[in-house]
N, C-alpha and C positions, 0 to 999 in steps of 0.2 A: 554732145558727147557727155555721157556720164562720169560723176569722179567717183574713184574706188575707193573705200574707206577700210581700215584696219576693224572696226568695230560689223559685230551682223548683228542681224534686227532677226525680233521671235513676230510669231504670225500677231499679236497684237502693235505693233508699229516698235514697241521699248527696243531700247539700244542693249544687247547683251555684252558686255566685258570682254576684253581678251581675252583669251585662254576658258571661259565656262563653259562650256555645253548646252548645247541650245534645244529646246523641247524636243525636239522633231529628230536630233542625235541621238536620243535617249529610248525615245517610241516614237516610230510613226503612225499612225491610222492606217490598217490594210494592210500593213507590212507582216505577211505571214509571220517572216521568223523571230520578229520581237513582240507576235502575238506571242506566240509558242512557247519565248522566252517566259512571259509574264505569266500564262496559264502554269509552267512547269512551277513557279516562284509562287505563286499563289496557293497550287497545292501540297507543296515545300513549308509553307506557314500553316495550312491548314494542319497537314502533320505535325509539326511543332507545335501547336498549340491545343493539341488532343492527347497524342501522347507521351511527351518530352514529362510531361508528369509523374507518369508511369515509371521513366527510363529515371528519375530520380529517387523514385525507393526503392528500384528492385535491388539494390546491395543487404534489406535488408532482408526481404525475401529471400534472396539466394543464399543469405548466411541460415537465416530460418531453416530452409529446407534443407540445407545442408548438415547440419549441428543439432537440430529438435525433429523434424517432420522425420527424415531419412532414417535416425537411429529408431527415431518409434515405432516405425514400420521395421524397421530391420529383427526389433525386438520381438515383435509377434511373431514374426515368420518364424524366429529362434524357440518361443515358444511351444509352437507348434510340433515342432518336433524333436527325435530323441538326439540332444546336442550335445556334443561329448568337447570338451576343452582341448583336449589333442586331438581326437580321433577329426572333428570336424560335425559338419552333419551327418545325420544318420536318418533312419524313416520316418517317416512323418505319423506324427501319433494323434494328431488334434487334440482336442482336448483332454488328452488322460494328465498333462504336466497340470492344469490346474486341477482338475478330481484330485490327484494325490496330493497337493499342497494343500486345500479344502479338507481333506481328512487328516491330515498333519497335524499333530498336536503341538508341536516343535512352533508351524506356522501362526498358529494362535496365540502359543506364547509369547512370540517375537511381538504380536499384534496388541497383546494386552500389556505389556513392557511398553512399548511406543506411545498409545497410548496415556498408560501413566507418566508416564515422565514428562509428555507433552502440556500435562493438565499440571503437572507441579510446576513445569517452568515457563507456562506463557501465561494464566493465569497472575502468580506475584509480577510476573515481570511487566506486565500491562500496567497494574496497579502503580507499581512502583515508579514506572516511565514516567505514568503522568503526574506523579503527585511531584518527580524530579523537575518535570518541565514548566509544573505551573511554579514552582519555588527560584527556578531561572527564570522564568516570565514578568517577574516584580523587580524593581528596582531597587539590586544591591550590588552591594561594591564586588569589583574584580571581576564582571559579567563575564567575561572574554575567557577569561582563565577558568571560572567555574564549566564552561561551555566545554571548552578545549578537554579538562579533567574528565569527562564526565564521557568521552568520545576514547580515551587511553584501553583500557579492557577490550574494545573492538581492535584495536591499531594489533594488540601484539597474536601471536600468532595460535590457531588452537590448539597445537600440537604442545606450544610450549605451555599454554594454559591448563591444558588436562595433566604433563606431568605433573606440576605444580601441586595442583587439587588431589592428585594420586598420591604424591607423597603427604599432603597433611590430613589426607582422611586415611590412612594407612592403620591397621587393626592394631598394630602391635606398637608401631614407635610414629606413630602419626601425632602430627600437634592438637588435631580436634579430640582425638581420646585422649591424649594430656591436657588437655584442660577441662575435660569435663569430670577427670580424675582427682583435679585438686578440688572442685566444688563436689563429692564424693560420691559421684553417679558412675554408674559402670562403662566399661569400653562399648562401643556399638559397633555392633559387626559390619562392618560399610560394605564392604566388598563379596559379602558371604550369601547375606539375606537382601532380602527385596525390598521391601519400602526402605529401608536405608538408603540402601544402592541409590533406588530413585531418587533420594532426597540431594544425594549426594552428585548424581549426573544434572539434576534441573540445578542445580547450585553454580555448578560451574556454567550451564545453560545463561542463568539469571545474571550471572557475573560479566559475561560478555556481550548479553544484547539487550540490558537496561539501556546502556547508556544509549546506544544506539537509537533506540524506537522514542527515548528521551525529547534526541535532537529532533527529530521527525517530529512529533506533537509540536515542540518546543517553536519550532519554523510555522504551524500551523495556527497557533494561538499568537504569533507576533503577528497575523495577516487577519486578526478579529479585530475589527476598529474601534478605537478608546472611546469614542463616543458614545457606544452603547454603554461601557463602565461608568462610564463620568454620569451619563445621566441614569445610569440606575443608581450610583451611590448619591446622586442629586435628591432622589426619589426615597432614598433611608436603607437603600439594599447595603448590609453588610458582602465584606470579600467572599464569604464561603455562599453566598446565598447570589451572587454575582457570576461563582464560579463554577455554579450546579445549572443555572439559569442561559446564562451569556455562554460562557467559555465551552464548555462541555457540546452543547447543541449546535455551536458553529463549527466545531474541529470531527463533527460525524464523518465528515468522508474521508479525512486522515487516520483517523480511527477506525473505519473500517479498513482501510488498507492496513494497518499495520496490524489487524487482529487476523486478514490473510496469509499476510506473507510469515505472519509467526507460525500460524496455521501450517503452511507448504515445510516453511526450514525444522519445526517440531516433528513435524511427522515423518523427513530424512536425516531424521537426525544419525550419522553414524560416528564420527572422528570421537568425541568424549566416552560412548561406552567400548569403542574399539581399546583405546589408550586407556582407561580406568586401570584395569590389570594386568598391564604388559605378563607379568607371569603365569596368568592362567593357559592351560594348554587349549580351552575350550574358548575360543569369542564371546563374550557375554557372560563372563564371572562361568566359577567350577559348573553348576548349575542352569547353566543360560537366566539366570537371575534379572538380568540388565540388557538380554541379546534384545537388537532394537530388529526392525523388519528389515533395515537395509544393512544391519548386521548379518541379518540370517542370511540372506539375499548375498552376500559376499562370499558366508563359508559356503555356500550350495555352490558356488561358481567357483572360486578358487580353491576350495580345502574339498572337497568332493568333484568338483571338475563337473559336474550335471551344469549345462549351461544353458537349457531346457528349459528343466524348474525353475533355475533363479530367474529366467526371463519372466515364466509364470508368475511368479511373486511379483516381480518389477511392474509388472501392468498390471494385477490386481491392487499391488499399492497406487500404481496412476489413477484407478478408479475409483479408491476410494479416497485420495485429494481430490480429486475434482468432485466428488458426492459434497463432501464436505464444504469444500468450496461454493457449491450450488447452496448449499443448507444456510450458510453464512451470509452470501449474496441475500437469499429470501426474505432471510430473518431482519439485515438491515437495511432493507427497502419497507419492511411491514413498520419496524420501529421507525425508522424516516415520515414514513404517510401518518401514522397514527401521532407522531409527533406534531406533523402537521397541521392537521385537523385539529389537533390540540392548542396547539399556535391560533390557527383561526378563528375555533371559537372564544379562547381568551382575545382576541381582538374584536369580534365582535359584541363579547360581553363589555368589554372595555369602551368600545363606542356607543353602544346603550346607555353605559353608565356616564360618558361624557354628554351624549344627548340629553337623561333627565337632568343631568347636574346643569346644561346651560339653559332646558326649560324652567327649574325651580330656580334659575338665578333671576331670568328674564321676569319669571310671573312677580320675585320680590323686589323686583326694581321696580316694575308697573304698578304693585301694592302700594311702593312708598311712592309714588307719583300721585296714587289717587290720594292718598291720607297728604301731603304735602297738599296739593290743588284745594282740600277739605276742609283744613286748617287755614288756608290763605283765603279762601272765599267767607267763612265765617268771620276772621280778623275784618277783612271789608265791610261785614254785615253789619260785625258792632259798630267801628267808625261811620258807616252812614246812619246808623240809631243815634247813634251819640250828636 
C-alpha cells in the first residue's frame, strides 16, 4: 500500500512545495488550450515590443498635427480663396491672394522693415550674448547672481517692455531725446522716420533676448573641457587666443542653433512695433515706417477683414523662414567641414612636425653616441701607448 504525502513531485523526481504550482499546471505538452493560450501571449509580446514604441510619442504627434500641421493646411486652403472675416468663405480664387500681395508695395515694405530690424537686432545681440557669456564663463565672484541678472529682461513681460521703451524714445518728452539735448544734438524722430524707428525696435529686441541666448552659449562653453584651456595656456596660448581657438569652434552647434532660432523669432517679430505707437491710427508708425510682415499680415486680417490675403502673406512669410533657414543650415555645415579639414590638416602638419622633431632628436642622440664611443676608444688608445 502506498503512503500519500502532502508534498507533489515535477516530472524530474524534485519534491514541489505546498501550495506552488507544478510545471504541467502551468503548461502541459499537447494541451490544445494552453498551447492557444501561449501562442495568443506570444503574439501579445510581439505587439508590445514593435509597437508600444510608437504608442509612446504619438502625444506628441497628435499635439503636432493638431496645433502646427492642421492650422497650416488650414491656412492654405484660406489662402486660396476669397475669405472674408465675417462673411466666411467665399470662391475660390487660387492664386490671385498671392499675385496681388507680390505686386503690393505695402507687402514689400512690411518685408523690407522685418528685415531691417532683424539685421539691427540679431546681429549686436549675437555679439553681445557671447562676449556676456564668455565673461560668465571665468571665474568671478557672485557667478549665480550675475547668471540669474542677466536672465531678468526675458522674465518681464513684452508688453510691459515696449511701453517702457515707447515712453523713453518718445519725440517730444522722451528721456533719450532729453539726453541727447543736454550733450547738444538734436531730438530724433524715433517714431516718425525709419532707421530710427529700427534702431529703436531692435533696441528693445536687444534688450530682451541678450540675456537669453547669453545663458544658452553660457551652458555650452561650461560643457568645453578645461583640459583643452589648461594645456593650451600650458603651450603659451593667451585667453583671447584660447578663446577664438578652443571656445568658439566647440560651442558651433549652439551657435548655430541660436543664430536660427533668432533667425525664426526676428523675422515674427510683431508685439514691439505693434506697441511702439499706441497712438498711431495706422499699425506700423503714421507711414508704415516700422509695419513689420506680421504687422501687415494682422491689419489685412483684422483692420480690412480680407482673411485671404493675410493667409497669402502668412505662407509666403513661412517660405521664406524656411528658405532662410535652409541657407543657414548650408552655410554652417560648409563652415563645420572646412573647419574641419582645417583641424586635420593642422594635425597632421603637427604630427609631421613631431615626426621630424623626434627623428632629429633620435639622429642627435646616436651623433653623441658615436662622438662619446670615439672619445673613449681614443682615451684607450693612448693608455695602451703609454
Amino acid at each position: 500500500m502506498s503512503i500519500m504525502t502532502n508534498n507533489a513531485s515535477d516530472a524530474t523526481g524534485d519534491t514541489v512545495p505546498p501550495g506552488e504550482p507544478t510545471p504541467d499546471a502551468t503548461y502541459r505538452a499537447g494541451d490544445p488550450v494552453q498551447e492557444k493560450k501561449m501562442r495568443r501571449r506570444h503574439r501579445w509580446g510581439q505587439f508590445d515590443f514593435k509597437y508600444s514604441p510608437y504608442l509612446y510619442v504619438s502625444p506628441f504627434f497628435i499635439l503636432f498635427a493638431l496645433v502646427g500641421l492642421f492650422p497650416l493646411i488650414y491656412t492654405f486652403v484660406v489662402s486660396i480663396n476669397d475669405w472674408d472675416l465675417l462673411g466666411g468663405a467665399g470662391e475660390w480664387v487660387g492664386l490671385d491672394n498671392y499675385v496681388a500681395e507680390i505686386s503690393s508695395p505695402l507687402f514689400w515694405n512690411s518685408l523690407f522693415n522685418t528685415f531691417s530690424i532683424f539685421l539691427l537686432s540679431a546681429i549686436p545681440q549675437l555679439l553681445v550674448a557671447t562676449f556676456i557669456a564668455a565673461i560668465l564663463d571665468q571665474n568671478i565672484r557672485a557667478k549665480t547672481f550675475w547668471r540669474m541678472s542677466v536672465l531678468i529682461p526675458y522674465v518681464v513681460t513684452p508688453v510691459a517692455v515696449t511701453l517702457i521703451f515707447s515712453s523713453a524714445f518718445d519725440e517730444k518728452y522722451g528721456l533719450i531725446n532729453n539726453l541727447l539735448q543736454t550733450i547738444n544734438i538734436d531730438p530724433v524722430a524715433w517714431k516718425s522716420e525709419v532707421i530710427p524707428s529700427h534702431l529703436a525696435i531692435a533696441t528693445m529686441v536687444n534688450w530682451r533676448w541678450t540675456g537669453y541666448n547669453a545663458l544658452i552659449l553660457l551652458a555650452a562653453m561650461q560643457a568645453v573641457p578645461r583640459e583643452l584651456h589648461e594645456s593650451a595656456a600650458i603651450d603659451g596660448a593667451g585667453s583671447l587666443r584660447r578663446f577664438f581657438a578652443i571656445t568658439l569652434p566647440s560651442i558651433r552647434p549652439t551657435m548655430i542653433f541660436v543664430v536660427i532660432t533668432a533667425t525664426i523669432g526676428g523675422l515674427q517679430i510683431f508685439t514691439e512695433p505693434k506697441l511702439f505707437n499706441p497712438s498711431s491710427s495706422v499699425p506700423g508708425g503714421p507711414e508704415r515706417e516700422y509695419q513689420t510682415t506680421v504687422l501687415y499680415l494682422w491689419d489685412l486680417a483684422f483692420n480690412r477683414g480680407d482673411f485671404g490675403r493675410a493667409s497669402a502673406v502668412a505662407w509666403m512669410l513661412f517660405l521664406i523662414i524656411i528658405l532662410i533657414g535652409l541657407i543657414n543650415f548650408f552655410l554652417s555645415g560648409s563652415i563645420a567641414s572646412s573647419s574641419e579639414g582645417g583641424s586635420r590638416k593642422n594635425r597632421r602638419q603637427q604630427r609631421r612636425a613631431h615626426k621630424h622633431a623626434v627623428q632629429m632628436a633620435q639622429s642627435k642622440i646616436a651623433s653623441n653616441r658615436m662622438s662619446g664611443s670615439n672619445v673613449t676608444a681614443g682615451e684607450k688608445g693612448g693608455e695602451s701607448h703609454e
